[in-house]
C-alpha positions as a Markdown table, in Angstrom:
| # | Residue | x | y | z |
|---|---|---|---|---|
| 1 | Unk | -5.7 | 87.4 | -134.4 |
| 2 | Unk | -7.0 | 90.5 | -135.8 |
| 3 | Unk | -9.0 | 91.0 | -139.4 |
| 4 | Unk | -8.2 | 94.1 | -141.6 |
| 5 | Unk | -11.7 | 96.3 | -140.9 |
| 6 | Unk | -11.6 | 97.5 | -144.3 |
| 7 | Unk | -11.7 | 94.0 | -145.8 |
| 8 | Unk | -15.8 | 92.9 | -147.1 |
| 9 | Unk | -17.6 | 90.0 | -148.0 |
| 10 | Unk | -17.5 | 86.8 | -145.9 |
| 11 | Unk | -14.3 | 85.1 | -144.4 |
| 12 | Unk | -13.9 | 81.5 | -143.2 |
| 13 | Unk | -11.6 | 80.9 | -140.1 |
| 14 | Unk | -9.5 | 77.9 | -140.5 |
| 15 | Unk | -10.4 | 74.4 | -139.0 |
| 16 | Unk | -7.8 | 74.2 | -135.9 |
| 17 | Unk | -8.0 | 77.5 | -134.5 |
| 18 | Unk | -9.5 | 77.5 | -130.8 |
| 19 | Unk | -9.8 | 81.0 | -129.4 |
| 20 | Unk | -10.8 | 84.6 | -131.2 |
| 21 | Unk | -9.2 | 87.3 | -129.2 |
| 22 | Unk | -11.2 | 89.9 | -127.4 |
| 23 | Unk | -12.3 | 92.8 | -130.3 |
| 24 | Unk | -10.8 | 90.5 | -133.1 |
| 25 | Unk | -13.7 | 91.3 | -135.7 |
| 26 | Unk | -14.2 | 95.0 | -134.2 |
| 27 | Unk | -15.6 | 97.5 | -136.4 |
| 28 | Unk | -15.2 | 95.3 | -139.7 |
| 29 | Unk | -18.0 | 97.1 | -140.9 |
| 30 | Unk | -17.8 | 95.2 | -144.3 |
| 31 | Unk | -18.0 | 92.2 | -143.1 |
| 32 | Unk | -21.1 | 90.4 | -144.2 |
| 33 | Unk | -20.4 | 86.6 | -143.2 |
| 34 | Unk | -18.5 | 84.7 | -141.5 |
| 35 | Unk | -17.8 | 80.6 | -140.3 |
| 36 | Unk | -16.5 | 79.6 | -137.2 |
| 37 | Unk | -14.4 | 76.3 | -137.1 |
| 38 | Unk | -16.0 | 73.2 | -135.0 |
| 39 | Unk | -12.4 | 73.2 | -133.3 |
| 40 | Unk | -13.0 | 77.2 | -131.7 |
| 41 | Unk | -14.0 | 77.2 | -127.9 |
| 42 | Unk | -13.3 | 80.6 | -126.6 |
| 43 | Unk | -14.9 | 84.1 | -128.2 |
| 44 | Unk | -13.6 | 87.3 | -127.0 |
| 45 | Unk | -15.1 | 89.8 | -125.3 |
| 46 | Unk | -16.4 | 91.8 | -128.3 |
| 47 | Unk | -14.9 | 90.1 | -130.8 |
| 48 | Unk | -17.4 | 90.9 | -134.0 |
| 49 | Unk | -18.2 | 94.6 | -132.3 |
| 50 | Unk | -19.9 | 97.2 | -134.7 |
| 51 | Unk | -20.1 | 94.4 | -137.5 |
| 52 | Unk | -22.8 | 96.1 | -138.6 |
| 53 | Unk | -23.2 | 94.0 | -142.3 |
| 54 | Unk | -23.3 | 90.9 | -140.2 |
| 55 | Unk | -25.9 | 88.8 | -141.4 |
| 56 | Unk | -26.1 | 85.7 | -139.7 |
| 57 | Unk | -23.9 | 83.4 | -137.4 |
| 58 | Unk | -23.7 | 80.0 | -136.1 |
| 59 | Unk | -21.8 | 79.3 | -133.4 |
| 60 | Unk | -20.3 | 75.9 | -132.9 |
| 61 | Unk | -21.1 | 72.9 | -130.6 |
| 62 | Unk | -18.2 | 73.6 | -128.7 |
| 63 | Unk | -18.2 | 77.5 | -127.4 |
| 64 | Unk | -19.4 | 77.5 | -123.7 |
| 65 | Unk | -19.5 | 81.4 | -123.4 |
| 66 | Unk | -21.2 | 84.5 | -125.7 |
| 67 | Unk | -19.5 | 87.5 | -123.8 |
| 68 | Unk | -19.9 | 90.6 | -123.2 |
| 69 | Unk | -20.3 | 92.7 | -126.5 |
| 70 | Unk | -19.7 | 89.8 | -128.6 |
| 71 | Unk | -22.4 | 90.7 | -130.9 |
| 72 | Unk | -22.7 | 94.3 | -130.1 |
| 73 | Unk | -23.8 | 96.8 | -132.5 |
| 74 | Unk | -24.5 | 93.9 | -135.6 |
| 75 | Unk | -27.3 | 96.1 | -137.1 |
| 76 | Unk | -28.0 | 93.6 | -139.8 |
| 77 | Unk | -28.1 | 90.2 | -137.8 |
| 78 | Unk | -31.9 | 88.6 | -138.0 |
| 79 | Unk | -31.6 | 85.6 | -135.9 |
| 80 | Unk | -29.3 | 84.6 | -133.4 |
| 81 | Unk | -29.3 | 80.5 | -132.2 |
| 82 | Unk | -27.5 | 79.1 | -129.3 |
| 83 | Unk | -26.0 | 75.4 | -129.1 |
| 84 | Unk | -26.3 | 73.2 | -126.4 |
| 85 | Unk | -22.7 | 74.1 | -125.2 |
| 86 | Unk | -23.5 | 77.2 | -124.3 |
| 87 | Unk | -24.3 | 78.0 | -120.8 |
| 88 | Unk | -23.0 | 81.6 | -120.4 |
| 89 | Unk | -24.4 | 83.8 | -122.4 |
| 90 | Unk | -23.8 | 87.5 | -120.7 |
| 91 | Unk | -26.3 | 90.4 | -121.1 |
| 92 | Unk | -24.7 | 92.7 | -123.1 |
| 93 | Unk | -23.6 | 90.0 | -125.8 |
| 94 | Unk | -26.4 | 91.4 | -128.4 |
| 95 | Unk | -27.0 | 95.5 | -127.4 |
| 96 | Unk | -28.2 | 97.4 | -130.4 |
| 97 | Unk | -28.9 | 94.1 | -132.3 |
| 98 | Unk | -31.6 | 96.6 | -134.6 |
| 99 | Unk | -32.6 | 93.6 | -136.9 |
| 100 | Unk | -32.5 | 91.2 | -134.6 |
| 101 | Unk | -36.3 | 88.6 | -134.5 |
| 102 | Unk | -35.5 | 85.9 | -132.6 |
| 103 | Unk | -32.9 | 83.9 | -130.7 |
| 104 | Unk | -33.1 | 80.2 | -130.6 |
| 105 | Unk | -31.7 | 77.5 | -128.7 |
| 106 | Unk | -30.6 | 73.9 | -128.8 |
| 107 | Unk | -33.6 | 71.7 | -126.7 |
| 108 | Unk | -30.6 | 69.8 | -125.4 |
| 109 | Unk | -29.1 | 72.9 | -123.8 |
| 110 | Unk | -29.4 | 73.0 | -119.9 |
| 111 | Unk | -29.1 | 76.5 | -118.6 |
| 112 | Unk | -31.4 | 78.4 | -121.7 |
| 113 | Unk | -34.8 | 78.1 | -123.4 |
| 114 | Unk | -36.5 | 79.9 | -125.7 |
| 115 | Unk | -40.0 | 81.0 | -125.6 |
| 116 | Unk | -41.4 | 82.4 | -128.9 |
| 117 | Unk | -38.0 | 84.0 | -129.9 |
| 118 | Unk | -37.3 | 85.5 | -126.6 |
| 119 | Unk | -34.4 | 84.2 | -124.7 |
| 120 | Unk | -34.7 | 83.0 | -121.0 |
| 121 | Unk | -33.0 | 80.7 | -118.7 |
| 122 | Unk | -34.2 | 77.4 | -118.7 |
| 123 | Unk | -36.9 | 77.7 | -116.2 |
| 124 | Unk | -37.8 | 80.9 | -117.7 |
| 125 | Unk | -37.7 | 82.7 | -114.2 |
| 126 | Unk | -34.4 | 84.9 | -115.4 |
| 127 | Unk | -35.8 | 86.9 | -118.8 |
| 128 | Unk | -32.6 | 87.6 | -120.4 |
| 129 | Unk | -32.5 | 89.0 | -123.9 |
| 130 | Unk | -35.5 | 90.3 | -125.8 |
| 131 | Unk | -35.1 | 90.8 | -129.6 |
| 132 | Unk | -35.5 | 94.6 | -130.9 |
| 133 | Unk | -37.3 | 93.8 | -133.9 |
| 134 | Unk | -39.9 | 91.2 | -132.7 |
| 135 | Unk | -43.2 | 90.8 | -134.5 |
| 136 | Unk | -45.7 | 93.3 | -132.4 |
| 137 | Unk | -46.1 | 96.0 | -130.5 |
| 138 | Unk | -47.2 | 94.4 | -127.4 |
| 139 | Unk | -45.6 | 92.1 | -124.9 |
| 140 | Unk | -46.9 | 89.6 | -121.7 |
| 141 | Unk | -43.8 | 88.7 | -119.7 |
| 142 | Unk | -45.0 | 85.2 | -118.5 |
| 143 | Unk | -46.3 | 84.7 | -115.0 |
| 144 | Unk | -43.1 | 82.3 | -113.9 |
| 145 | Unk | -40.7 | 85.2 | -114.7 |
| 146 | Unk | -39.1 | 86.9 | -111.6 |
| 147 | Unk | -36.3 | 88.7 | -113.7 |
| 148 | Unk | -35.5 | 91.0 | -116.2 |
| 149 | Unk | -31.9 | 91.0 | -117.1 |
| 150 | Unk | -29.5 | 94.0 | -117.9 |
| 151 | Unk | -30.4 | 95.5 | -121.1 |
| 152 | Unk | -33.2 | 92.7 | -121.8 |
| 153 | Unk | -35.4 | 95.2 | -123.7 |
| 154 | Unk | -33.1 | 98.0 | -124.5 |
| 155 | Unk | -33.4 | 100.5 | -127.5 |
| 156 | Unk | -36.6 | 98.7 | -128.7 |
| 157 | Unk | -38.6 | 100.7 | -131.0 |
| 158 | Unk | -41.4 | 99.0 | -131.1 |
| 159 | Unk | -42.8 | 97.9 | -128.0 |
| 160 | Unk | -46.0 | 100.2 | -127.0 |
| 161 | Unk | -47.2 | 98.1 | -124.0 |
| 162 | Unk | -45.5 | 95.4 | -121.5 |
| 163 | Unk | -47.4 | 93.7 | -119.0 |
| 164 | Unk | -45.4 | 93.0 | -116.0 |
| 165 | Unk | -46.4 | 89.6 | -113.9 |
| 166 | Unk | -47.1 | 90.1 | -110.3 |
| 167 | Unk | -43.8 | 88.0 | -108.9 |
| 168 | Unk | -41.6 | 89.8 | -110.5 |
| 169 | Unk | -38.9 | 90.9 | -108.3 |
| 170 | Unk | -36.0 | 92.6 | -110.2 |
| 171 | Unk | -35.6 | 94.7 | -112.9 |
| 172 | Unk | -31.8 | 94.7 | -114.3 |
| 173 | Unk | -30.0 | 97.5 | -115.2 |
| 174 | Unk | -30.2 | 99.3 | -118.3 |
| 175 | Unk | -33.3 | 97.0 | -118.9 |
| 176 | Unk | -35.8 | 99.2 | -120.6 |
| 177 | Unk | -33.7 | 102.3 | -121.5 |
| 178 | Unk | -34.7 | 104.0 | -124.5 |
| 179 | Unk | -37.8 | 101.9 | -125.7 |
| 180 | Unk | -39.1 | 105.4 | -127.6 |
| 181 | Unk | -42.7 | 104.0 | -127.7 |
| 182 | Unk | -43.6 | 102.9 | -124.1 |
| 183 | Unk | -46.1 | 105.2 | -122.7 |
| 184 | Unk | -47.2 | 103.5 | -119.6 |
| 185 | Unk | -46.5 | 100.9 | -117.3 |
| 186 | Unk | -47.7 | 98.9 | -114.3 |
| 187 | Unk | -45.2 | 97.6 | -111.3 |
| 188 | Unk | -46.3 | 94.8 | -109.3 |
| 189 | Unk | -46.4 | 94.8 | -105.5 |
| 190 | Unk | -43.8 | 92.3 | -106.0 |
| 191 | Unk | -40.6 | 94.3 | -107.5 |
| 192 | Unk | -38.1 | 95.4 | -104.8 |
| 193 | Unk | -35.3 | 96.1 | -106.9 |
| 194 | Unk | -35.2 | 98.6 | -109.9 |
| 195 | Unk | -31.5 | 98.9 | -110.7 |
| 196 | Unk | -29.3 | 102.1 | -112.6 |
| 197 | Unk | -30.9 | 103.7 | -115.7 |
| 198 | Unk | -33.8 | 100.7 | -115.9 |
| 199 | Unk | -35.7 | 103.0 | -117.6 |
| 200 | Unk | -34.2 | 105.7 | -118.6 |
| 201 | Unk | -34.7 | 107.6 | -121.9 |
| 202 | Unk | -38.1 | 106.5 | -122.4 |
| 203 | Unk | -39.5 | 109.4 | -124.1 |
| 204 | Unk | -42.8 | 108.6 | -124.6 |
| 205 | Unk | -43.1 | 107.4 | -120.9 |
| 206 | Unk | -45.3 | 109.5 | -118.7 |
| 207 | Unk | -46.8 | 107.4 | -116.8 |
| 208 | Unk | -45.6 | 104.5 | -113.8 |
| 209 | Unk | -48.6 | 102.9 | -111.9 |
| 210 | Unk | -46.9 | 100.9 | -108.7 |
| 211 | Unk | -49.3 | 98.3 | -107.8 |
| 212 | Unk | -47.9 | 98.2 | -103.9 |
| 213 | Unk | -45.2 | 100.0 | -101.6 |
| 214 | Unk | -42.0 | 101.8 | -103.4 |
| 215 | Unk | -39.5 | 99.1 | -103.8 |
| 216 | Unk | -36.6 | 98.6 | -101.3 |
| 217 | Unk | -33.9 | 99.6 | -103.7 |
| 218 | Unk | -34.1 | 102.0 | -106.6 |
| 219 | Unk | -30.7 | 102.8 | -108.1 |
| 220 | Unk | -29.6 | 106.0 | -109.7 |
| 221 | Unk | -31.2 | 107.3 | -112.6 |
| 222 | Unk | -33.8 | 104.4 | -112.8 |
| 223 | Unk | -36.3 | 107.3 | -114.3 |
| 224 | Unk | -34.0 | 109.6 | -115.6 |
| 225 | Unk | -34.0 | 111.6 | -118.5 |
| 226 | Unk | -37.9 | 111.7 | -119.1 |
| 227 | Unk | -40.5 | 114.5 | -119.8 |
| 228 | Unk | -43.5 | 115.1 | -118.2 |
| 229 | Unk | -43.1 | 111.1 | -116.3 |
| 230 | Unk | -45.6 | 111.0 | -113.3 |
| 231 | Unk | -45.3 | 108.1 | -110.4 |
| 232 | Unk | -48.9 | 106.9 | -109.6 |
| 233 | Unk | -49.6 | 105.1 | -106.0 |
| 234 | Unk | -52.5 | 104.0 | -104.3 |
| 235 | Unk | -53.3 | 105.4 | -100.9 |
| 236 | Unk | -51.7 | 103.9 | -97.9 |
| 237 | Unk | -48.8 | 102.7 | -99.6 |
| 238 | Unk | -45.5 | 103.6 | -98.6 |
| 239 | Unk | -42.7 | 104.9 | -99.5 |
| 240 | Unk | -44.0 | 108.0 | -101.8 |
| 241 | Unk | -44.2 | 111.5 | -101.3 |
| 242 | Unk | -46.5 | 114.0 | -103.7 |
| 243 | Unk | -46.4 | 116.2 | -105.6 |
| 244 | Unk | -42.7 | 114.9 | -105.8 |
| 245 | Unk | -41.3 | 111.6 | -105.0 |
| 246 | Unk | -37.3 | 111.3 | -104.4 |
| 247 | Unk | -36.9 | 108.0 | -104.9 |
| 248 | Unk | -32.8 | 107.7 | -104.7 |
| 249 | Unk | -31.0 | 111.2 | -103.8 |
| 250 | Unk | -31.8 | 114.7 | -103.7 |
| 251 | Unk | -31.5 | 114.7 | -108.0 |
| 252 | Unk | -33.4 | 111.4 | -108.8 |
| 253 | Unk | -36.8 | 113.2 | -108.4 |
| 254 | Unk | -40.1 | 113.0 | -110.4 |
| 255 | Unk | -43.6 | 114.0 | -110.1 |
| 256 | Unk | -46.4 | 111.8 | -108.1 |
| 257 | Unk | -49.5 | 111.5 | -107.5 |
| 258 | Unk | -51.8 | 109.2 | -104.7 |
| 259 | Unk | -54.9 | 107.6 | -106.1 |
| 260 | Unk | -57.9 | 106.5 | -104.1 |
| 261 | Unk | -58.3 | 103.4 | -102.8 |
| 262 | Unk | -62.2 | 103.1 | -103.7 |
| 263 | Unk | -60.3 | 103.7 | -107.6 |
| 264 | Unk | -59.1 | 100.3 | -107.1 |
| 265 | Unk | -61.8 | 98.0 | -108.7 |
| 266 | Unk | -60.8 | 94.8 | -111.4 |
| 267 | Unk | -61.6 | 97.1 | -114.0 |
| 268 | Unk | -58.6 | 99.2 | -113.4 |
| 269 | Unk | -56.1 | 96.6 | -112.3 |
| 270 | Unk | -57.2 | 95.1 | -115.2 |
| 271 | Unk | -56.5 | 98.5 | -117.7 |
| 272 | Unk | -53.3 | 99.9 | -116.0 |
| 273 | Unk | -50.9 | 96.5 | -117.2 |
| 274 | Unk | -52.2 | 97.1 | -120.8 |
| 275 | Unk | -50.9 | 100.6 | -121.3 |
| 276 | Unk | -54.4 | 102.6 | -121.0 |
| 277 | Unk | -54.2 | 105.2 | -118.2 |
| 278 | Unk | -56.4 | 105.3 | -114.5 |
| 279 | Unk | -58.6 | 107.8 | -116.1 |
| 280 | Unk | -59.0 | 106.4 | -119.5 |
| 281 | Unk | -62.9 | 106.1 | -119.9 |
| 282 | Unk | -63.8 | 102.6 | -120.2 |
| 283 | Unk | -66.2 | 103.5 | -123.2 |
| 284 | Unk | -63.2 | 104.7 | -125.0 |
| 285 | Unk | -62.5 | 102.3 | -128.3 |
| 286 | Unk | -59.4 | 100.3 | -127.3 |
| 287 | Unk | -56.6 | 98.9 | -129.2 |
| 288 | Unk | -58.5 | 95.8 | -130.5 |
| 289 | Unk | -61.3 | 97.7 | -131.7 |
| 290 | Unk | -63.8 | 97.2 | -128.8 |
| 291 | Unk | -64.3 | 99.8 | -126.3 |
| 292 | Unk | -61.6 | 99.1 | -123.1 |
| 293 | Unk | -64.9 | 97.8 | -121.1 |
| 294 | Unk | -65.4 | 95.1 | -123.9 |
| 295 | Unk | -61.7 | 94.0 | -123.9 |
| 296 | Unk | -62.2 | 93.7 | -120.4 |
| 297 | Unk | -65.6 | 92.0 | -120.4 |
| 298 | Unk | -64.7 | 89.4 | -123.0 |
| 299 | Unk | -60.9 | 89.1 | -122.3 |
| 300 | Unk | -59.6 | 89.9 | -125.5 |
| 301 | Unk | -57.4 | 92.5 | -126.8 |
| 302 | Unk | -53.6 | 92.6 | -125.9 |
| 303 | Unk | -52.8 | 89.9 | -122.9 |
| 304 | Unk | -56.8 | 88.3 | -123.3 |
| 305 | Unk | -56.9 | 84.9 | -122.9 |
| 306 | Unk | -60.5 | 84.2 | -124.7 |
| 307 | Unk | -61.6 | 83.7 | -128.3 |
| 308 | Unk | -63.3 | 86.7 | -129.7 |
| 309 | Unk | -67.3 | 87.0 | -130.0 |
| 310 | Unk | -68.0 | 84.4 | -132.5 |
| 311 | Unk | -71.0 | 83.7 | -134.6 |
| 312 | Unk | -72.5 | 80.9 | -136.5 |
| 313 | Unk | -75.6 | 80.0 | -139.0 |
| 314 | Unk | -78.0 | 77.1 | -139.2 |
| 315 | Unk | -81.1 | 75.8 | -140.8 |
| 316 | Unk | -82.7 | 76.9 | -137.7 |
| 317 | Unk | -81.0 | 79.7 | -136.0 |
| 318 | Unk | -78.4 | 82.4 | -135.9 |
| 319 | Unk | -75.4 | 82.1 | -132.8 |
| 320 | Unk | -73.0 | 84.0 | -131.3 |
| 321 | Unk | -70.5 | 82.8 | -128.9 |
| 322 | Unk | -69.0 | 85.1 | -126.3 |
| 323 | Unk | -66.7 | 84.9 | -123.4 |
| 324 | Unk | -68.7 | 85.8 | -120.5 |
| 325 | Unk | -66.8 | 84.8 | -117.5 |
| 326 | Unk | -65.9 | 88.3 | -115.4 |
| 327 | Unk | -68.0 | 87.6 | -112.1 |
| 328 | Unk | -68.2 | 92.2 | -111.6 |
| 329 | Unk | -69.8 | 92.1 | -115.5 |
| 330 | Unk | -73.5 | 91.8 | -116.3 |
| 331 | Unk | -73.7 | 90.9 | -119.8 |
| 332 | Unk | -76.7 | 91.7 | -122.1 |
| 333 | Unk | -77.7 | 90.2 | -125.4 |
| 334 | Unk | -80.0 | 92.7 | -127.7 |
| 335 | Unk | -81.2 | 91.8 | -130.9 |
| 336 | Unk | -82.6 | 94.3 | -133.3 |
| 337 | Unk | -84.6 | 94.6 | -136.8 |
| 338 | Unk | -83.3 | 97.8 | -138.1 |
| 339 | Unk | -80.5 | 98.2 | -135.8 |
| 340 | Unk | -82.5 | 101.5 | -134.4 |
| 341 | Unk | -84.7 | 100.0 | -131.6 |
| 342 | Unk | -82.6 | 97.0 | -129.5 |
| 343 | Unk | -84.2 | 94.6 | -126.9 |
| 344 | Unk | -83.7 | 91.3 | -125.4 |
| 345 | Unk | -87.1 | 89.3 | -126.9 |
| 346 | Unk | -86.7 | 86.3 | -128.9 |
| 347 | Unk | -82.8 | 85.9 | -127.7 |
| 348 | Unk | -82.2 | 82.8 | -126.4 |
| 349 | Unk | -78.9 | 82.9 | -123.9 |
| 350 | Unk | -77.1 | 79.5 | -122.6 |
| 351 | Unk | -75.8 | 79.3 | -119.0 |
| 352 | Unk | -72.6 | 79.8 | -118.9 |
| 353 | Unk | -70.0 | 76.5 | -119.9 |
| 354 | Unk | -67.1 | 75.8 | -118.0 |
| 355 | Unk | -64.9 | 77.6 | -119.9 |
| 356 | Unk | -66.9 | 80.6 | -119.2 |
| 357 | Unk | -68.9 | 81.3 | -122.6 |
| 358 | Unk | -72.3 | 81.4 | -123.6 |
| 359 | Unk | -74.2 | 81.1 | -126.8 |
| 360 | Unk | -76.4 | 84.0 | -127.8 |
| 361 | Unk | -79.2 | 82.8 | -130.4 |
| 362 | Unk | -82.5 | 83.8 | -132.8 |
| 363 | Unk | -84.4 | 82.2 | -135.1 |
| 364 | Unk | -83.0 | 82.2 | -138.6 |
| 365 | Unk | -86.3 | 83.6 | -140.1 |
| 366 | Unk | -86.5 | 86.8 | -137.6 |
| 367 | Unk | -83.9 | 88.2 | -139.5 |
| 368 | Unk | -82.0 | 90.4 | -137.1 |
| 369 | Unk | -78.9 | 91.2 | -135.1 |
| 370 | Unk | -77.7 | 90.8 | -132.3 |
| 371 | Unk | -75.2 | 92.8 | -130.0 |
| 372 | Unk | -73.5 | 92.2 | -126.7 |
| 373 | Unk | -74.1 | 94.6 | -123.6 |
| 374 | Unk | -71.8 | 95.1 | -120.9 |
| 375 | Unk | -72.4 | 97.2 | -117.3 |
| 376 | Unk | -69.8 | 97.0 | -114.4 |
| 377 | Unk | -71.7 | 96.2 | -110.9 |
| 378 | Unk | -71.2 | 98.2 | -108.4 |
């Protein structure tokens, strides 16, 4: 079949018909809706490309495959849901999907899962499609993933920081093109394989910290089309060459540059997965609002596990709760009348629980404040 591309509103296919050919829907750009029939099994390759008034879809019980470019181009599609029938979906099925949220699947489905929106296999090793308009601007790929899929975070406007989990192995091709707000980004020792054009376009993106060696296999253009993009190693590992590392053939070249080994402290393996640079002062007010050293010391902020400083009011004394756990921090609990002159007297501190907080406390009647205190050993 083919549908007239000048034709709007929505259109229900019959009950009875089994298979949409390849680029049946393409570039019916007034489309705005449109059933499938329980009886349909096969979607072409591309068959609702460039349906770009697309609103929703659901696709019936029976449809084992979402091919390539089925979905392409649907600017106005929110949310995307997968039945349990499905267990092919391939990469490209939602590229430029700009209104895309989330993408849901049936629990019963055996090959796919989703994990707040974001669409993985079903162990969630393979991450295979995340959408472009998620909530935030900050992403933690989960510690059991050890892919990213072709195109999994392409064209995303939105996404400042992505913390990569040390494990990860491959990065598929195409897979961060063109996400226009990534500045920086952290490898793990554990990625071999950067494939074609992985992150090419970036704009923003000047800066690649590689937590080990260069990995095995870097395909063409994996950092192409960037200004100002500097590779960051630490000393002794191998692979790099400065000031200019070719990392494929003589015209896949960018600028690099060997940090010291004695840099190498928690702090900074800490900072470089979040987006803030190697020299980034760690008094500098970070993205949560504390300085960087108090996202670090209380493990908040983007990717922190801990509950913010909390505080609390009796009949007898005033508390505040803190995450206290980082074994390199020396935390220090002040209190103050006039918030000119600070010291420790009259504050009370617990040892710390096994979740790794402590309480902080005065009397009720001294009538202070308190503040939290944080100093790297050396």
């Amino acid at each position: 079949m083919s549908f007239p591309r000048a034709r709007d509103g929505q259109y229900i296919i019959p009950e009875g018909v089994t298979n949409i050919q390849d680029w049946a829907f393409n570039t019916a750009i007034y489309l705005d809706g449109i059933q499938l029939p329980s009886s349909l099994m096969p979607l072409g390759e591309g068959a609702f490309y460039t349906c770009i008034e697309l609103l929703s879809v659901e696709i019936p019980a029976g449809v084992t495959t979402i091919p390539d470019s089925c979905f392409e181009r649907c600017r106005s599609l929110e949310t995307f849901s997968l039945p349990a029938s499905v267990t092919n979906f391939e990469p490209g099925a939602l590229r430029f999907t700009n209104a895309l949220r989330s993408i849901e699947v049936d629990s019963s489905n055996p090959r796919y899962s989703s994990r707040n929106g974001v669409l993985f296999d079903d162990d969630h090793s393979i991450l295979v499609c995340y959408p472009q308009l998620k909530n935030g601007d900050s992403y933690a790929v989960p510690s059991t993933t050890l892919r990213i899929e072709d195109y999994a975070f392409e064209d995303n406007a939105h996404l400042e920081r992505i913390v990569l989990p040390e494990g990860l192995a491959s990065i598929g091709f195409v897979a961060f093109s063109d996400c226009a707000q990534l500045r920086s980004i952290s490898l793990p020792s554990s990625v071999t394989t950067i494939e074609t054009a992985a992150f090419s376009g970036c704009d923003q993106l000047t800066s690649i910290y590689f937590q080990g060696n260069a990995p095995a296999e870097i395909e063409r253009n994996a950092f192409a089309y960037m200004n100002g993009l500097t590779a960051y190693y630490f000393e002794g590992a191998e692979g790099f060459t400065t000031p200019a590392w070719t990392y494929y053939d003589s015209s896949s070249t960018i600028a690099a540059e060997e940090l010291p080994l004695t840099s190498r402290t928690p702090l900074l393996e800490w900072m470089l997965p979040r987006g803030y640079r190697h020299d980034a002062e760690p008094s500098q007010i970070g993205r949560s609002g504390y300085s960087i050293l108090g996202e670090y010391a209380l493990d908040i902020g983007y990717a922190g596990s801990a509950a913010p400083p909390e505080h609390s009011v009796d009949s007898q004394n005033f508390e505040l709760r803190f995450h206290a756990g980082r074994s390199n921090i020396n935390y220090t609990v002040k209190r103050s009348e006039n918030l000119i002159k600070w010291d420790t007297e009259g504050v009370a501190l617990s040892p710390l629980d096994v979740n790794g907080y402590r309480t902080a406390s005065i009397p009720v009647e001294s009538r202070g404040f308190m503040r939290i205190a944080f100093e790297v050993q050396p």
